[in-house]
DRENNUMAR-23149 format. One record per residue: x, y, z of N, C-alpha, C in turn; residue in three letters. Coordinates in pm, whole numbers, padded with zeros to 5 digits, always signed. Atoms other than C-alpha are relative to their C-alpha. Example, Ala and Ser with C-alpha at 12.3 -4.5 7.8 and 13.67 -1.06 7.14 Angstrom:
REM residues 2
+00089-00119+00000+01230-00450+00780+00090+00120+00000ALA;-00082-00119-00006+01367-00106+00714-00077+00109+00073SER;
REM end
This chain:
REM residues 96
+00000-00062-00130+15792-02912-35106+00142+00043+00038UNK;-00151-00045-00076+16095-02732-34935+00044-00004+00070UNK;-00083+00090-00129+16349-02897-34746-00015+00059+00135UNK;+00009-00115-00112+16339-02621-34518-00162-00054+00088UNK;+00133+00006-00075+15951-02687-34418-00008-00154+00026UNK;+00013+00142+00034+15998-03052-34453+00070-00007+00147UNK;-00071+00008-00157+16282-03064-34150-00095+00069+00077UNK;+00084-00089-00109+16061-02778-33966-00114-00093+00075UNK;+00073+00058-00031+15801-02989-33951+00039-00150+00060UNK;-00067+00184-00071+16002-03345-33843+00025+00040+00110UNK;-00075-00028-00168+16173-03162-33543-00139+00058+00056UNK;+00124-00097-00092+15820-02969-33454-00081-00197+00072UNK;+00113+00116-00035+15653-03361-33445+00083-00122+00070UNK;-00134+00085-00105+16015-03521-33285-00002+00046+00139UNK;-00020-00084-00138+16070-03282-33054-00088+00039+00089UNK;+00104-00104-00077+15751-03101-32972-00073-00018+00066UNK;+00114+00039-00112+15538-03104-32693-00136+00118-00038UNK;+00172-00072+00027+15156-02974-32667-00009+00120+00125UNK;+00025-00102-00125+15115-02645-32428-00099+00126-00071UNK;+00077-00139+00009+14897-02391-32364+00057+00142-00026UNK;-00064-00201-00019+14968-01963-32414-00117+00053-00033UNK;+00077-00066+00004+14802-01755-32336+00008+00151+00008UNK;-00069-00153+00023+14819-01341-32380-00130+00065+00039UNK;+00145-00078-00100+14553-01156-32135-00058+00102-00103UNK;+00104+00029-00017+14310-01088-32228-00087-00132-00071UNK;+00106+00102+00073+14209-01363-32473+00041-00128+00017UNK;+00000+00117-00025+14154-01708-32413+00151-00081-00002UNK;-00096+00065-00011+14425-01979-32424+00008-00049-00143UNK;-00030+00071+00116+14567-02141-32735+00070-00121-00036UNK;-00081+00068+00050+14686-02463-32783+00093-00039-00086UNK;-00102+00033+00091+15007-02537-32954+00126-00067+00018UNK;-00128+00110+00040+15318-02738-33041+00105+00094+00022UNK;-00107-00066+00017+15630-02613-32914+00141-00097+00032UNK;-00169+00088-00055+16003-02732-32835+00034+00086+00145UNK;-00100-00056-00125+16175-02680-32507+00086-00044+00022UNK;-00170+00021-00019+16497-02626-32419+00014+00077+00131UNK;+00019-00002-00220+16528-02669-31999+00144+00055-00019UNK;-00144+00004+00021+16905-02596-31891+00075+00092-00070UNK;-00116-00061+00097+17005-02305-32115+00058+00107+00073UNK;-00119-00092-00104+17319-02122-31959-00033+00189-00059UNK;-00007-00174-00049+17304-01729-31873+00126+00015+00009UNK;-00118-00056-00006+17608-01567-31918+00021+00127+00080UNK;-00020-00085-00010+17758-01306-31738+00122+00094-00068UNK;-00136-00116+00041+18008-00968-31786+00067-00075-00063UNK;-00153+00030+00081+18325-01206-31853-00087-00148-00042UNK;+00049+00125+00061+18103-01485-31987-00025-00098+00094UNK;+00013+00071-00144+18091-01676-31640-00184-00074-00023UNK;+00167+00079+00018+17762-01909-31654-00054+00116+00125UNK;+00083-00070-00116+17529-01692-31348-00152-00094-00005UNK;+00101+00115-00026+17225-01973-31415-00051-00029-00122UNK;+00065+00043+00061+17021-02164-31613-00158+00054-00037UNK;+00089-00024+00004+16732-02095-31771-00140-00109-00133UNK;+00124+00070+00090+16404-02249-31983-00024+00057-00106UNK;-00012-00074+00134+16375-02134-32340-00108-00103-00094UNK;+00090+00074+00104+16065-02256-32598+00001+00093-00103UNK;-00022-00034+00094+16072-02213-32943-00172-00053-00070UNK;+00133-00007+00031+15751-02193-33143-00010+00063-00159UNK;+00017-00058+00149+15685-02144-33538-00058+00161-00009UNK;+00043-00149-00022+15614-01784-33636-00169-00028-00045UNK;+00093+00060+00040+15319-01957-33805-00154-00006+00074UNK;+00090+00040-00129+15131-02046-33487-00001+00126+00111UNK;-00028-00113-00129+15255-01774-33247+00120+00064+00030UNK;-00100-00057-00008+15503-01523-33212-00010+00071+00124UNK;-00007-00022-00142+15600-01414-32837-00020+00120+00035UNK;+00006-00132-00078+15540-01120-32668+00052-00017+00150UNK;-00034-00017-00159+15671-01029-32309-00144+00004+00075UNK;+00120-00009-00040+15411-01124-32053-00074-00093-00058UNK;+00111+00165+00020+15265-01439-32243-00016-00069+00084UNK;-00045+00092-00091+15223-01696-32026-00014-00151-00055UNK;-00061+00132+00042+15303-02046-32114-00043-00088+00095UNK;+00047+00100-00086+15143-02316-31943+00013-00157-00042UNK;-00072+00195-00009+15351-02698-31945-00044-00018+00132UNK;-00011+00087-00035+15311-02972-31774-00103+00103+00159UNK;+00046-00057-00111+15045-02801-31555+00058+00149+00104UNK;-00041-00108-00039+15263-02491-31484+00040+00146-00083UNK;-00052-00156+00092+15274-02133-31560+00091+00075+00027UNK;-00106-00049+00049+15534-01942-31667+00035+00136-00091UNK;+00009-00107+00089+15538-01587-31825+00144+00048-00063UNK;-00150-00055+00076+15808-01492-32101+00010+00151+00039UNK;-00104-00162-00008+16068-01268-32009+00064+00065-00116UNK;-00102-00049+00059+16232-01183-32296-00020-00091-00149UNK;-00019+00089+00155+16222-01275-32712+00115-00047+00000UNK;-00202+00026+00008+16581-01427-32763+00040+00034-00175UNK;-00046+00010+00107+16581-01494-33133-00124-00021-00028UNK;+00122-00034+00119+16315-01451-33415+00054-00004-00168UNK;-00047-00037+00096+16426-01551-33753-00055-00011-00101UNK;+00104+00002+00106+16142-01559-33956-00101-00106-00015UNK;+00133+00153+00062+16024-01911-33956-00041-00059+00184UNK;+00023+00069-00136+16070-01985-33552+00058+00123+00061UNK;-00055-00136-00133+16112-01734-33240+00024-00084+00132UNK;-00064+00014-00135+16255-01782-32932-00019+00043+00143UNK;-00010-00072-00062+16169-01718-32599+00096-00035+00124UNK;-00078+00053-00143+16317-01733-32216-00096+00025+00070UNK;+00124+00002-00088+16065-01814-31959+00088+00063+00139UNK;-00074-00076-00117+16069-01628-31616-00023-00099+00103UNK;+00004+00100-00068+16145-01858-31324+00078-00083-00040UNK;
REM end
């Protein structure tokens, strides 16, 4: 097996929590993702301007679109924005 899928899979079952997404029109999907609360927004001269919520998700299971909505801990949340996508995991930034 390859180290690569071997770690992927330790941090997905360390880290990962269970949430819903869902992408209108079709039902909801349960899956395993990571979140990362707290991640700094930069502005013009690099200046923090706020924090934001960012989940990461295997390409495997689900790859993001703008307009998903994401439903933790009983709350929804529609991605604003892909961040990073590098083949094996994508990135998004939730709005709110």
């Amino acid at each position: 097996m390859n180290a690569f899928t071997t770690m992927d899979e330790v941090v997905f079952d360390t880290l990962g929590v269970v949430a819903q997404i869902q992408r209108r029109p079709n039902p909801s999907v349960r899956i395993t993702l990571i979140v990362r609360d707290g991640v700094e927004r930069l502005g013009e001269f690099q200046q923090v301007i706020g924090r934001a919520r960012h989940v990461l998700v295997r390409n495997r299971e689900w790859t993001f679109r703008r307009g998903d909505e994401v439903i933790l801990d009983g709350r929804t949340q529609a991605v604003e924005a892909l961040v990073r996508d590098d083949g094996l995991v994508n990135e998004a930034v939730l709005h709110g």
